[in-house]
N, C-alpha and C positions, 0 to 999 in steps of 0.2 A: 245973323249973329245970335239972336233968341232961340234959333234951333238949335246950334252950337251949343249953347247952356245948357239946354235943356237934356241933351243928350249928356252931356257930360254931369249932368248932374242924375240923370237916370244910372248911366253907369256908375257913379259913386255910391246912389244909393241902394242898387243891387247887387254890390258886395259888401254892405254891412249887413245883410240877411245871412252871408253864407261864415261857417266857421271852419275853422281848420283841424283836420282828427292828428295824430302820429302813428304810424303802422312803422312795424320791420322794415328794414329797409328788403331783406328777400321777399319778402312779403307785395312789397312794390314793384319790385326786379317781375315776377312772375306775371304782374298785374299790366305793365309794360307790353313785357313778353305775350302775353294772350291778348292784345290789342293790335296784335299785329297779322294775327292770325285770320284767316276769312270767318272763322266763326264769328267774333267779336266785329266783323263790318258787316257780317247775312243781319245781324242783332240791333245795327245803327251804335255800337258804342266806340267812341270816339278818343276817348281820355281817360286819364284815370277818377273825376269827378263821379263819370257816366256809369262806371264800372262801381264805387263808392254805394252812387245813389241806389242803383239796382241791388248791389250785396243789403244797406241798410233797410230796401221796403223789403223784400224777400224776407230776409230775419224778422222783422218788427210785423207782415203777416202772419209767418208761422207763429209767434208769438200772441195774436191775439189784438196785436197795438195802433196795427195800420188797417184801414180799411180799404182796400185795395178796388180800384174802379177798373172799367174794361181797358186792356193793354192800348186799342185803336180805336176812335173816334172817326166817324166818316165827316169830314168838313164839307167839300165842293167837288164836283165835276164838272170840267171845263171838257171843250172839244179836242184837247191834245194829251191832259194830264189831270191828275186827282190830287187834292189833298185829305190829308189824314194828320189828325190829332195823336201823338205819341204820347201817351199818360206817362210810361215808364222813363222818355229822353225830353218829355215836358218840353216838347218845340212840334212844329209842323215839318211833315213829312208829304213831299212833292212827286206823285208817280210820273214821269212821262214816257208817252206813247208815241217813240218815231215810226218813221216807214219801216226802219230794218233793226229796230231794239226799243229796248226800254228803261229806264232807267232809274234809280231813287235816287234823290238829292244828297239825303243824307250818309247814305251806305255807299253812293257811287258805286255801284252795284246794279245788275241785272238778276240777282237769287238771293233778296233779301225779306226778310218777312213783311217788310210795308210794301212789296211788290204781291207777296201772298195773300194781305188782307183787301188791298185792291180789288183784286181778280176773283175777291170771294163777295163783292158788293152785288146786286143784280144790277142795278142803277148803273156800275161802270162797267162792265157788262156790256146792259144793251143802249147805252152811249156808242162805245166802241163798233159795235153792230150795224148800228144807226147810220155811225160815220165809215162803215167796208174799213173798218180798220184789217189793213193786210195780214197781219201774225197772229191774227185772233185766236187760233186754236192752239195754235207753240205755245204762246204767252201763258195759257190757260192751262195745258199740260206743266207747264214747269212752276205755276203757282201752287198747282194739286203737288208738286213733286215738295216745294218748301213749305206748305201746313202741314202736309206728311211726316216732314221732317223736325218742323218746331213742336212746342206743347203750347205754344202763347195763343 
């Protein structure tokens, strides 16, 4: 029962942090719209919060206001999957490594940038080496294909 509380009292008191903006409602309609798209799941963005928070550090960088830290954090490697600290989506991001794919937790995706920054660790790397991980060199081509492809 003491956890019950506790949690429900965590969730109460982590939405008196967050405040509520007003935008256009077109303005929402497109924000919608582009969450639906693969771009917006390669990127981990989920809602329109996640899309919110990325438009407001972006601005408030250019601006001089935010001091912007690295996009990915390397947290742990384990013998099946990695995780990785998301500054931008401010949660943990979970790579795993089957016999015949790979996957992010967050993007539910296999061609997303926390699959890219993964595969750019050495560490997860030569884990994966260690362990004959079978798709080693696929995996590795299609990380090289999305840092190519992102600027983060």
């Amino acid at each position: 029962m003491e956890f019950v509380l506790l949690v429900e009292h965590m969730i109460k008191e982590s939405k008196t942090n967050w405040n509520k903006v007003n935008i256009p409602q077109e303005m929402l309609d497109l924000v919608d719209k582009y969450l639906q798209t693969e771009m917006a799941k390669q990127k981990g963005l989920k809602s329109r919060s996640d899309v919110a928070i990325l438009a407001f550090r972006q601005f408030l960088e250019r601006e001089g206001m935010y001091a912007s830290k690295p996009r990915f954090e390397h947290l742990n490697t384990y013998e099946d999957h990695v995780k990785i600290w998301d500054n931008r989506l401010d949660r943990v991001a979970s790579v795993y490594f089957k016999e015949d794919n790979v996957l992010c937790d967050i993007c539910e995706s296999d061609e997303c940038v926390h699959l890219g920054f993964a595969l750019s660790i050495p560490e997860v790397v030569n884990a994966l080496e260690r362990h004959g991980y079978p798709m080693l060199e696929k995996v590795l081509d299609k990380a090289r294909e999305i840092n190519e492809k992102t600027e983060d």
